[in-house]
N, C-alpha and C positions, 0 to 999 in steps of 0.2 A: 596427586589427583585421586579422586574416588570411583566408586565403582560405578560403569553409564548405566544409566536406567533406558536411557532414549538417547540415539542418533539420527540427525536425518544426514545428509550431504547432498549437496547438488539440488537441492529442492526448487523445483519449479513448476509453477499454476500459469496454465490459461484459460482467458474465454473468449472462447473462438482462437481469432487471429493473435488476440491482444493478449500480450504476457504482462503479467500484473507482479509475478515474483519469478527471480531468476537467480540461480546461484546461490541460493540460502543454506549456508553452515548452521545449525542447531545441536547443544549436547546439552542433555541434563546429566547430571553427575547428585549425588548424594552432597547437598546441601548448596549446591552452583548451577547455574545455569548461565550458557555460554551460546550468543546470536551474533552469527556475521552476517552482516549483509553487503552487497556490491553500493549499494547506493545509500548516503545519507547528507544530509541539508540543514544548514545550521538557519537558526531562527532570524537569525540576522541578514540571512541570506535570499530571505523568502521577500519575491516581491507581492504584495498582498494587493494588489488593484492587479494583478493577472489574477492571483487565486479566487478575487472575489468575480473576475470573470469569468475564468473556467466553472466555480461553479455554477454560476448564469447559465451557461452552455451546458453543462449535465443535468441541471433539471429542466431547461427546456427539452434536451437531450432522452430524459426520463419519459417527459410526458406525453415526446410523441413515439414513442419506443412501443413497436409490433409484435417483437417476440422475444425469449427469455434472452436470445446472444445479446439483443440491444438494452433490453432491460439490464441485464448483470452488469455488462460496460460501462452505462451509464449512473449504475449504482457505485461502481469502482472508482468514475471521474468524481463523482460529488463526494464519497467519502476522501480523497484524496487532497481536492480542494478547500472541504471542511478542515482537516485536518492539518492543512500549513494555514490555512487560515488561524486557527486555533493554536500550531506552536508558532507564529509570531508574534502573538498578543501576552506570551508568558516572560 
């Protein structure tokens, strides 16, 4: 192994209530970089008529959203949604 430039461990974001990341392992090393994460979802495994309704609900979610907690939330569900939407069309 090489020398760490950056660790993080145990990384964890919320907003508000809602944890969005928990438990995130990160190491850059000279010429590697190394991501654990607790959760991952194979493409195959994405059902896409929920994705494509959770995002339905995040941007309605978005557009009646009053202040920043519910805005960030809702910004979190619809990129999330966009996003399995998007790895199981690959």
């Amino acid at each position: 192994m090489g020398e760490k430039i950056l660790e993080l461990v145990h990384l964890q974001k919320q907003f508000g209530d809602h944890t969005v990341l928990r438990d995130i392992h990160l190491s850059v090393e000279k010429g590697e970089v190394r991501l654990v994460a607790t959760t991952f979802e194979y493409a195959e495994a994405i059902d896409v008529e929920r994705a494509k309704a959770a995002e339905e609900r995040a941007r309605e979610r978005l557009a009646a959203a009053q202040d920043e907690k519910d805005i960030a939330l809702a910004r979190v569900k619809l990129a999330r949604a966009l996003n399995r939407q998007k790895v199981a069309a690959q």
